[in-house]
C-alpha positions in Angstrom: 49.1 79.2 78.9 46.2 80.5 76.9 43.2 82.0 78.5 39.5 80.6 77.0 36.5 81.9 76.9 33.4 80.3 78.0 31.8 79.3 74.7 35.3 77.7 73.5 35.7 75.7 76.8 31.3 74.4 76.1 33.0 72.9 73.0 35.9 71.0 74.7 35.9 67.3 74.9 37.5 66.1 77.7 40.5 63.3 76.3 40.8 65.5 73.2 41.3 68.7 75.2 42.8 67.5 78.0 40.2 69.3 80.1 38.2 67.5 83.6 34.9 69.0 84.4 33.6 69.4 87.5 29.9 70.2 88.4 30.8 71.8 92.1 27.5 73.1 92.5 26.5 71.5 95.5 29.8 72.2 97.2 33.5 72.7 96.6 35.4 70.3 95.2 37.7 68.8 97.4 41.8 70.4 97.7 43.3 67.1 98.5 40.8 64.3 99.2 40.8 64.7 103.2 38.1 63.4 105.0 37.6 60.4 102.7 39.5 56.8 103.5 40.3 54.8 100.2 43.1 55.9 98.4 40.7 55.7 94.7 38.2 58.3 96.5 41.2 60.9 97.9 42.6 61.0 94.4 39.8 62.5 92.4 40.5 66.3 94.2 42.0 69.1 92.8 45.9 68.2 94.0 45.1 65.0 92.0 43.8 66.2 88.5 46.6 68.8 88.6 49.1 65.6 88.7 47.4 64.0 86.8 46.9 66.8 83.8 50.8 67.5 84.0 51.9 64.5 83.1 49.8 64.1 80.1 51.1 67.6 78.7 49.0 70.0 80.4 45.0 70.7 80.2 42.8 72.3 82.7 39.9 72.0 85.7 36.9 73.6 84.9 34.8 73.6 87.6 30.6 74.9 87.5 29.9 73.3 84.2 28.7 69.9 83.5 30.3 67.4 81.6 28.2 65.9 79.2 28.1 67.9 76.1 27.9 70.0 75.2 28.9 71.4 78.6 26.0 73.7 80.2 26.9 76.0 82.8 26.0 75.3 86.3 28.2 77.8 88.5 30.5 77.2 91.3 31.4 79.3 94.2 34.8 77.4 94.3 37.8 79.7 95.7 35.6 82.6 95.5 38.0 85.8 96.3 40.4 83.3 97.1 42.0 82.6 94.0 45.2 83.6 94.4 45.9 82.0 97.8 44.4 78.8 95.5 47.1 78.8 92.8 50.2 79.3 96.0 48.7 76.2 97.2 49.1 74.5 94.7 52.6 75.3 94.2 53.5 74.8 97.7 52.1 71.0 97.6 52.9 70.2 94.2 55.7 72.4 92.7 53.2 73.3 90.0 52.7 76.8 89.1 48.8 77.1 87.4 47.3 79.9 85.9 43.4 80.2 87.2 41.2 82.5 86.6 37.2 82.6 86.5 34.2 83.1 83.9 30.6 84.2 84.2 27.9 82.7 81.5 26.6 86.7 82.2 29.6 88.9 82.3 27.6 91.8 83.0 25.3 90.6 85.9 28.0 88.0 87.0 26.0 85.1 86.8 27.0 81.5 86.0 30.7 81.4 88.0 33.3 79.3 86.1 36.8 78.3 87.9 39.5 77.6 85.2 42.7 76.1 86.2 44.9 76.3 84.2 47.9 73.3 84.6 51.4 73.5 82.6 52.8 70.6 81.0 55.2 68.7 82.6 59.0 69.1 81.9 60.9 66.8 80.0 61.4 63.8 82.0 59.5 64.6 84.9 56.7 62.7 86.6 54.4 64.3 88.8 52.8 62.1 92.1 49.6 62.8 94.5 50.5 60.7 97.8 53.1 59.4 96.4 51.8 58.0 93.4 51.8 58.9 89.7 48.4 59.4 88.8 47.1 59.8 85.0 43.6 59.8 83.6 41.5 56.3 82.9 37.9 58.0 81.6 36.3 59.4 84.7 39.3 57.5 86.7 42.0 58.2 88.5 45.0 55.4 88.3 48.1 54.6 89.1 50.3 55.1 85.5 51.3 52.0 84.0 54.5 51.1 83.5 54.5 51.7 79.8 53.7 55.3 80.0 56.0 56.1 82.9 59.2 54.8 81.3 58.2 56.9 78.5 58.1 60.1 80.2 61.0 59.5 82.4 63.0 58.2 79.2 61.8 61.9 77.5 64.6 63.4 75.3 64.8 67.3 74.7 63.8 68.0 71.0 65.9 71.1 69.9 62.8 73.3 69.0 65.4 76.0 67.7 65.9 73.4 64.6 62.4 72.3 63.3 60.7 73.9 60.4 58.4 76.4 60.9 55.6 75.5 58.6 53.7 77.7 56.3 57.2 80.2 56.6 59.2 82.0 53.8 62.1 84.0 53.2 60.1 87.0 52.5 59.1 86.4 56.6 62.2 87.5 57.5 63.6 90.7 58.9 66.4 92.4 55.9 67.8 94.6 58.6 67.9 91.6 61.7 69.6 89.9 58.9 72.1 92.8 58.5 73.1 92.9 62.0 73.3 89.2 62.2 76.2 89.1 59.3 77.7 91.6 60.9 77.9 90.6 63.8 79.0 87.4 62.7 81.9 89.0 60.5 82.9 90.7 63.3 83.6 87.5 65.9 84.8 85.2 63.1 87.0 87.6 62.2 85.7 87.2 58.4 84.6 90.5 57.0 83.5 88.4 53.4 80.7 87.1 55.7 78.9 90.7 55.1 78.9 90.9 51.8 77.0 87.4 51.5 73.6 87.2 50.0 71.2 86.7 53.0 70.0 83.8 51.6 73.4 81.9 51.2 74.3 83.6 55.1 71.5 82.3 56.2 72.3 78.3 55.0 75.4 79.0 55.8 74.5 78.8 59.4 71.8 76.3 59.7 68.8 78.8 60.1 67.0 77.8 56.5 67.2 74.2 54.9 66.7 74.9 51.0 63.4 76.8 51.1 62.2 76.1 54.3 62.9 78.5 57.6 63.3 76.9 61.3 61.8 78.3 64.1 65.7 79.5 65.3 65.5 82.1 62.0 61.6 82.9 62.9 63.0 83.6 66.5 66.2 85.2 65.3 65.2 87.5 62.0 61.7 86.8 61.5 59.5 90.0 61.1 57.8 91.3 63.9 54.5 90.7 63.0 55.7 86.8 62.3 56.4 86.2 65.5 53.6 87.8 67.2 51.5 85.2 65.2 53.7 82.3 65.4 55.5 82.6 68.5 54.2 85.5 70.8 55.6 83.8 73.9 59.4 85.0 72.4 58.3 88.4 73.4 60.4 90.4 76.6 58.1 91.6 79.1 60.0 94.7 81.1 58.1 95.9 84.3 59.4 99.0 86.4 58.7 99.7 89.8 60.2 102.0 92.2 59.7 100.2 95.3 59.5 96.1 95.6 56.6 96.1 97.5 53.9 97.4 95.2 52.0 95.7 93.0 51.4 97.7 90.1 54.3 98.9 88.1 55.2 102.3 87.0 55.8 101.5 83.3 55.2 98.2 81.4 57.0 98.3 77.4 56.4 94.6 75.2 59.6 93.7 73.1 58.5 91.5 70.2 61.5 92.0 67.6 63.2 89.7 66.0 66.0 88.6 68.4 69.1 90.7 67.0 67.1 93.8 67.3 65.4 93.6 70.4 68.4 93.1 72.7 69.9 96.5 72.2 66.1 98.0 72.3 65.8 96.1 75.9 69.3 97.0 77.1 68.7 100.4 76.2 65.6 100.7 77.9 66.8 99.3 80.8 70.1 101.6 80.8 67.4 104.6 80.9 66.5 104.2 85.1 70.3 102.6 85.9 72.7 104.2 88.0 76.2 103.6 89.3 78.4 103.7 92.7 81.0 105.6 92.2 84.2 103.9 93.9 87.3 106.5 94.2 90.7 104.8 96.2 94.1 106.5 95.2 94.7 105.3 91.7 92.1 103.4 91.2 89.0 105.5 90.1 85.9 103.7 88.4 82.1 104.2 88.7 80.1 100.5 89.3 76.7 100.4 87.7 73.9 99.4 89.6 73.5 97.0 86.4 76.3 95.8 84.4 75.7 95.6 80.8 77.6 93.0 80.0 75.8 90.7 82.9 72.1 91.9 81.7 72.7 91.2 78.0 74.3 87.5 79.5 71.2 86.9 81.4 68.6 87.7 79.2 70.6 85.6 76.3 70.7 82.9 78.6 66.9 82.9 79.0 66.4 83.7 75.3 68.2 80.4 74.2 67.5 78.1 76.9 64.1 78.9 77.5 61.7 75.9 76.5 58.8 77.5 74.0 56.6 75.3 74.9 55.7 77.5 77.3 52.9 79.8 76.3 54.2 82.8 78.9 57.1 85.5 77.7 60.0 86.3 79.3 59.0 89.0 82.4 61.5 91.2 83.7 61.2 92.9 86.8 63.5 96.2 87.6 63.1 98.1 90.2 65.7 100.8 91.4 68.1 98.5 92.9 66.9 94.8 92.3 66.6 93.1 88.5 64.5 89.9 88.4 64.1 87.6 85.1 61.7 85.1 85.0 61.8 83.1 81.9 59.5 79.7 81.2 61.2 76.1 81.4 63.1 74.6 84.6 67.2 74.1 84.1 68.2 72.3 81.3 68.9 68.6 81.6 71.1 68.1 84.5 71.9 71.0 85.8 70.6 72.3 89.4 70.9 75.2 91.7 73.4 73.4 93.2 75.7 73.0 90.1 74.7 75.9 88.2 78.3 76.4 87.8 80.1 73.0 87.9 78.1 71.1 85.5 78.2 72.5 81.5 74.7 72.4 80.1 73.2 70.8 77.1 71.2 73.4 75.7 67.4 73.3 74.9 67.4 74.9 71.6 70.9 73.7 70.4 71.3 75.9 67.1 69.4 78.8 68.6 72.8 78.5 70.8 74.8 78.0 68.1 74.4 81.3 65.8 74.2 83.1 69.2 77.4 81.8 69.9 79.0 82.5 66.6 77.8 85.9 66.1 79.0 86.5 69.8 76.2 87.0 71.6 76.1 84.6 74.2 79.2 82.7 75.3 80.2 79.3 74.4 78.4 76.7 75.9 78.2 77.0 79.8 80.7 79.8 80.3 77.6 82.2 80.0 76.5 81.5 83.7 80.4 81.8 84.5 80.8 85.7 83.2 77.1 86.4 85.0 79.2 85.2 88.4 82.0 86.9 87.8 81.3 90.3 86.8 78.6 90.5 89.6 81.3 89.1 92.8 84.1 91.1 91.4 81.9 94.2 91.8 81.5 93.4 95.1 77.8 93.2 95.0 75.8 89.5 96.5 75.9 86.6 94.4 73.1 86.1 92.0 70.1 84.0 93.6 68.4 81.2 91.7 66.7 79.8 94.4 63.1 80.7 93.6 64.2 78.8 90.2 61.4 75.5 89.5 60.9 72.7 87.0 58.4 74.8 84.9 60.8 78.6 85.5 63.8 80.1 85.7 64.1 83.1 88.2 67.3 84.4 88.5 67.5 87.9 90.7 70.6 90.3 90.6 71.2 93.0 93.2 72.4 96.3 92.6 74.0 97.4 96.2 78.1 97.3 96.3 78.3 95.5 99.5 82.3 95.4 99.6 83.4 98.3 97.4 87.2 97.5 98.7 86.6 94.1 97.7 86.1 95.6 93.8 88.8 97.6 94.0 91.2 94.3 94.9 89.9 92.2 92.4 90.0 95.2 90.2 94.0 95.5 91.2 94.7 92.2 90.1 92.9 92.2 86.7 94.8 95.2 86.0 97.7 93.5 86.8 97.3 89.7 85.1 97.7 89.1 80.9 94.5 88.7 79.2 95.2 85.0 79.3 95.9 84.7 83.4 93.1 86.8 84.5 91.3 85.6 87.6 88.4 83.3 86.8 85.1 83.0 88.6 86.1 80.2 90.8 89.3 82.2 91.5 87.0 85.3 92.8 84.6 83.0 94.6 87.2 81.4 96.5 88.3 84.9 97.6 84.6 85.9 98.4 85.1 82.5 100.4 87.7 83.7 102.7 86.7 87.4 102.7 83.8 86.1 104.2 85.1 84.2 106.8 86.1 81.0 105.8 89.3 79.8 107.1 90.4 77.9 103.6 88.7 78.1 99.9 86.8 74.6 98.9 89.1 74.4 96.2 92.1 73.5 97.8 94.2 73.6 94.5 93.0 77.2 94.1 94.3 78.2 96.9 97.3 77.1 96.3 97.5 79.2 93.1 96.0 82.2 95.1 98.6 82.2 98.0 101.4 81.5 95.3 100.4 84.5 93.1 99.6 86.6 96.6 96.6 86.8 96.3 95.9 85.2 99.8 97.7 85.1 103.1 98.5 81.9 105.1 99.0 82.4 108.9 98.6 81.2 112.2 100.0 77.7 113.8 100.5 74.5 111.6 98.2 72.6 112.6 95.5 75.8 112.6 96.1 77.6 109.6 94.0 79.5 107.9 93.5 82.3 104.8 93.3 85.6 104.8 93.0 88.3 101.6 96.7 90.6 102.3 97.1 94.2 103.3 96.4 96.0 100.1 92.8 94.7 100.6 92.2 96.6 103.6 94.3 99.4 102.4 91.3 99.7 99.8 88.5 99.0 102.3 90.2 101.5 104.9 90.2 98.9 107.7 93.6 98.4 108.4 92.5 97.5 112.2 90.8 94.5 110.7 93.8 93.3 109.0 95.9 93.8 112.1 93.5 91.2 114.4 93.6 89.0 111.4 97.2 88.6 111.5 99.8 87.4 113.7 100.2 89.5 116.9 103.2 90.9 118.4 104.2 90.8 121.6 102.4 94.0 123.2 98.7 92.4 121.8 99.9 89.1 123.5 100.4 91.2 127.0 97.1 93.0 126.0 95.2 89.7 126.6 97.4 88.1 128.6 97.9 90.6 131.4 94.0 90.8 132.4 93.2 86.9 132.5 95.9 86.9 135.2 94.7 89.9 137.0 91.6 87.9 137.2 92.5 84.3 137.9 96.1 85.0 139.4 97.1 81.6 137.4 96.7 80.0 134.4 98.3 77.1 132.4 99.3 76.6 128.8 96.2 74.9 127.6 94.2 78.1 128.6 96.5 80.2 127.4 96.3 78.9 123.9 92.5 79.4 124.4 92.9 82.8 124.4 95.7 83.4 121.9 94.0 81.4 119.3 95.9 80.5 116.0 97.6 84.1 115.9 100.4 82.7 117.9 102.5 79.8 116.8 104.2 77.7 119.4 107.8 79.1 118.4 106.0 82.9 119.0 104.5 81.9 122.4 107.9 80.5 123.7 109.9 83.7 122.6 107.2 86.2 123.9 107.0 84.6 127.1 110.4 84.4 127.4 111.2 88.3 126.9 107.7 88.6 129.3 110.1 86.7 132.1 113.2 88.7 130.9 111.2 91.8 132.1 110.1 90.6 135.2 106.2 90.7 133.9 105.6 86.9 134.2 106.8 83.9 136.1 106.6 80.3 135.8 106.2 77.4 138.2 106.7 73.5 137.9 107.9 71.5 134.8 107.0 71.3 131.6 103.5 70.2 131.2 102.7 70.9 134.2 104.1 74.7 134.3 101.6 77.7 135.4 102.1 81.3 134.3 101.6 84.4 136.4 102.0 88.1 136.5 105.8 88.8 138.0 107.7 91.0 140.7 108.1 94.0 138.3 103.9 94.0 136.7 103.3 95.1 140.3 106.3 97.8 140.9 105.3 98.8 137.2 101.0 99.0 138.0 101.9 100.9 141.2 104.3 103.5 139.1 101.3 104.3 136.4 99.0 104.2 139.8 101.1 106.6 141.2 101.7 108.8 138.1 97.9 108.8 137.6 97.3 110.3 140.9 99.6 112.9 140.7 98.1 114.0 137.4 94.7 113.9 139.3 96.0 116.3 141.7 97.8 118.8 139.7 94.4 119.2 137.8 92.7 119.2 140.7 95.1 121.7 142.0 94.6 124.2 138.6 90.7 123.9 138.7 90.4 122.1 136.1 89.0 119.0 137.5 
């Protein structure tokens, strides 16, 4: 969103401009309309021009100037030093993230206070309410929104920016060598070296990015000169902040990437390759270095946000890196449909459709919705967290990757089967999150059908009892983690980890029947295993049973005691014969 000055704002009208002036001189103006009993009165607060400004496309409060015009400056000391704790509010009540900042008539002596605040427009489809109601403007009103005017925002269609025509445009706009790389690159996936020698204008039509003489905003975007899209479109630039640690404020190095699109994504990647490290993950044949950040996953990421990213949004893309964390923020909720919750499950339409496209074909991004697939992948199979999309809104994308190798065993599996599958069998990212599934405790995948597959190909282990079954990942996984001890409690138990438990409880309680047996064996004993190991424990004169079936009791037996008192005995001589040599 732009920031004005104070003589632009004087000059504002307020229905033209969608601006709402507030005088606030005699006090602040009110957050959310406490303190005051009609419904009408609560409304005209803060909390209820923001609503109300969303939903007709965005404006801004300016509070400390009057509003006839031309608007004189009065000065407010509305949110003074507490701007910023102003703007989380806001977001916290409304889901609406403004931009505010302040003005002074006299820069200099900081006289005549201005509060802007800045309010987004709303996303496609998307109503906003105060109290539950959806509020638009009605001259110095605020109303309830008439039917008319909510069908037609919740009835909003996306318009494919990517594909309107950039007025006032030409072919001597465009970037020769973006171009170059472009055919190549396009050559190159459709397997059709011809493509290169192409005149650029016929390569060009030839993918949809100029109609006769006339450029879209997808070939601005694309190949456009630098300097083109600073003017047009300076919101397509790539923000990259460093830090070293997540907790300051300020960062360490700030660089602006305006190129056209074919030429900045190498410049960004290799500025972001400059501060990246790697885990190095060693494990008898199996010898590979994991980056902090894969290359493959950044350059998917960033696409993403590149060509689903809505441009009506005045605000770049902002990357954060810092030494083990990577955090892209780009402007525009999820495209139509899709949620936190599906991100996976549910293919998207995208926002700029033939900005998609010639990424696509020049292979660049994946095919529709399989983009957000490879990002998962990649980043499970290295054994690192799943990516986080949770601080993701209606007016941004924030998606956060993390650069620590949680389970480096778990990579090396994963990396063991891919090694060992056809290009056309390899695990896919639903395969590897149902094994992250069971890794991480779960005693079955959600995908039942998958694990099926798993189990079949040995990927996964089934044990314990029929009616208590559950998954496990198989040996060679622990082999890699170097926890065998893990796998063993994991498994079924023999007979001398039955006694192990076993043998105590009855110390303790002298008796004990079935049902609390089973208690303590859990599903790592089937009922065919507990009838054989109990009876060998009789055979051996280490357990005895009373009454009938169903109502037997188990004990310790005849020979547990003549045994205990044998290791009793042969502990105490070993006592004394050390005691007897001095060494005890």
């Amino acid at each position: 969103m732009p920031r004005y000055t104070i003589e632009q704002i004087k000059q504002m009208r307020e229905s033209e401009d969608h601006v709402e002036f507030k005088k606030g001189e005699h006090g602040n103006v009110s957050y959310n309309g406490s303190g005051k009993d009609r419904p009408q009165d609560r409304r005209r607060c803060i909390l209820g021009y923001v609503a109300a400004l969303c939903n007709e496309g965005g404006g801004r409060i300016v509070i400390g100037m009057h509003d006839a015009f031309p608007h004189k400056v009065i000065g407010t000391k509305q949110c003074l030093n507490g701007i910023g704790q102003l703007e989380s509010d806001i977001y916290r009540d409304m889901g609406i993230r403004p931009d505010i900042y302040e003005l002074y008539e006299n820069e200099d002596a900081k006289i005549g206070r201005v509060l802007v605040i800045e309010v987004p427009p709303h996303p496609i489809g998307k109503v906003f309410k105060f109290e539950d109601v959806a509020l638009m403007r009605v001259g110095e009103e605020l109303k309830a929104m008439d039917d008319k005017t909510f069908i037609s925002i919740i009835q909003e269609q996306e318009p494919d920016f990517s594909e309107h025509i950039c007025e006032n445009v030409t072919f001597n706009d465009l970037d020769k060598e973006a171009i170059r790389i472009m055919k190549e690159r396009y050559a190159e996936k459709q397997k059709n070296p011809t493509f290169v020698s192409l005149p650029d204008v016929q390569a060009l039509s030839d993918l949809k990015l100029i109609v006769g003489d006339q450029i879209t905003n997808a070939a601005v975007l694309l190949v456009g000169k630098e300097e083109v899209i600073e003017r047009l479109y300076p919101q397509a630039k790539v923000m990259l902040e460093y830090r070293n640690t997540e907790s300051q404020i300020h960062f360490d190095s700030r660089k602006s990437f305006g190129q056209p699109f074919f030429i900045l994504i190498d410049k960004l990647w290799e500025e972001i390759n400059l501060r990246n490290g790697s885990v190095p993950v060693r494990k008898g044949p199996y010898i590979f270095d994991i980056p902090f950040f894969n290359e493959d996953v950044i350059r998917e990421i960033v696409n993403n946000a590149f060509s689903h990213r809505d441009y009506r949004f005045g605000s770049e893309i902002v990357i954060k890196q810092y030494p083990m964390k990577f955090t892209i923020i780009n402007g525009g909720g999820f495209p139509h449909g899709v949620s936190v919750d599906n991100l996976l499950t549910t293919p998207s339409t995208p926002r700029n459709r033939l900005l998609a496209d010639v990424l696509s074909k020049t292979g660049i991004v994946e095919r529709s919705g399989q983009g957000i697939d490879k990002i998962f992948l990649f980043t499970l199979s290295e054994g690192k967290p799943e990516p986080d999309y949770s601080k993701t809104d209606d007016f941004n994308v924030t998606a956060t990757l993390f650069a620590s190798v949680k389970d480096a065993g778990f990579a090396l599996y994963v990396q063991s089967i891919q090694d060992s599958l056809p290009d056309d069998k390899k695990l896919t990212v639903f395969d590897v999150l149902a094994l992250c599934e069971i890794r991480d405790g779960a005693k079955r995948p959600s995908d039942k059908g998958i694990a099926l597959k798993l189990e079949k190909l040995g990927f996964i282990e089934k044990h314990g009892k029929t009616n208590a079954q559950y998954y496990i990942l198989p040996r060679k996984y622990y082999e890699l983690s170097g926890d065998l001890a893990s796998y063993s409690l994991k498994t079924d138990w023999d007979i001398n980890q039955v006694w192990a438990v076993l043998c105590p409880f009855l110390q303790k309680y002298e008796k004990a029947k079935r049902s609390e047996l089973n208690k303590l064996l859990g599903s790592h004993v089937s009922d065919k295993q507990f009838r054989n190991f109990m009876d060998e424990l009789k055979a051996k004169g280490l357990i005895r049973t009373e009454g009938e079936r169903g109502q037997m009791t188990y004990s310790l037996g005849d020979n547990y005691n003549t045994q205990n008192a044998l290791i009793n005995k042969a502990l105490e001589i070993g006592f004394n014969e050390l005691h007897n040599k001095g060494e005890i």
